[in-house]
Each structure stands twice: as C-alpha cells, then as structure tokens.
C-alpha positions in Angstrom: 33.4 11.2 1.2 30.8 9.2 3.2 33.5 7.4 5.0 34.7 10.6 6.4 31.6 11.9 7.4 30.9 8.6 9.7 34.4 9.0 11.3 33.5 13.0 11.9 30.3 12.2 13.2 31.7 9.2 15.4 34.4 11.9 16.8 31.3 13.4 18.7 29.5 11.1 19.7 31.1 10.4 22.7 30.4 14.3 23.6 26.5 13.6 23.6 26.4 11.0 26.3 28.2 13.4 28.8 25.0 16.0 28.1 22.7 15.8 31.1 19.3 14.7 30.5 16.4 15.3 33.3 13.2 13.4 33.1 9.7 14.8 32.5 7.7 16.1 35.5 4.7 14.3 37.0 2.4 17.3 35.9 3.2 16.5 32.3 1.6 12.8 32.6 -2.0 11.6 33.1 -2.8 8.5 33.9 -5.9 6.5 33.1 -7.5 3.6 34.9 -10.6 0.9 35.5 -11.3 3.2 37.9 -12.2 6.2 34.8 -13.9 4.2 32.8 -11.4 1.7 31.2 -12.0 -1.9 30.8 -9.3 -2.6 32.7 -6.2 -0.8 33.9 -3.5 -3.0 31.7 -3.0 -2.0 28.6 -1.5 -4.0 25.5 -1.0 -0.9 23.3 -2.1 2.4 22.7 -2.9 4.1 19.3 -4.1 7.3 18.6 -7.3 7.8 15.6 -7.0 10.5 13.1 -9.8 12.4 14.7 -7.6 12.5 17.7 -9.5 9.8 19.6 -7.3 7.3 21.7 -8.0 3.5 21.1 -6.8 1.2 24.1 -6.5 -2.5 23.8 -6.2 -3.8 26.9 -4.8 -7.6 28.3 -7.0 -10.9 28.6 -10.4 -9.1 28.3 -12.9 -9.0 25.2 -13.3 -4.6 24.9 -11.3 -1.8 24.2 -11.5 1.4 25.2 -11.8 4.9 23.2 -10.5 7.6 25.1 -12.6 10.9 23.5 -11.6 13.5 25.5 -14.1 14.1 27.6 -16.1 10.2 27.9 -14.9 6.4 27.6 -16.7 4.3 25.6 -16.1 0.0 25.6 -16.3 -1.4 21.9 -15.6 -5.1 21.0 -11.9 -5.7 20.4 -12.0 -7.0 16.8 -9.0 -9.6 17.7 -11.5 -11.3 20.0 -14.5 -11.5 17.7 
C-alpha cells in the first residue's frame, strides 16, 4: 500500500518543478542596520521571543540586539559572558 502511494506521489512530482514561482517584492522586506540601532549590521542568527520581541546575535562583538517594535535595546550576549 505505502509502496504505491510513493510511486503515485513520485508520478507528479516532476509536474511541480514546471510551476512558476515569483519572488517576494521589496515592500514586503525591512531591513535593519548599525545605522537603527543594532550593534552591528552582521548578524549570526535571528530568533523571535514569545512576546513577539526579536533577539539578534550579531558576529565578533560582545551585545545583542532586541528588536521591540518600536526601540533597540543592546544586552550582553550570554555566549560571551
């Protein structure tokens, strides 16, 4: 049963790479930098808190940045302590 499933489902998948795909438009990104308020324009990872905060750990420096809508603010980066 399984095994004809897998050969269904490989029987179209070569119909899904023909399906166009268009990329996002520049008004759907924002980009943040030293220049508002981050420690430093390269960042390592980004995560996102439960209360909706964005925490930032950035390359070779000691800080990262939470991103709280409205304000930046530098805490130590824990990794670094």
């Amino acid at each position: 049963m399984l095994g004809r499933v897998w050969n269904q489902t490989l029987r179209w998948l070569p119909l899904l790479a023909t399906l166009p795909v268009y990329p996002q438009t520049a008004q759907n990104w924002r980009f943040w930098g030293a220049s508002d308020g981050l420690r430093e324009s390269f960042s390592r990872s980004v995560s996102r808190a439960p209360n909706g905060d964005i925490w930032v750990r950035h390359g070779s420096v000691a800080e990262m940045s939470v991103i709280g809508g409205f304000d930046v603010k530098l805490i130590p980066d824990p990794r670094r302590a």
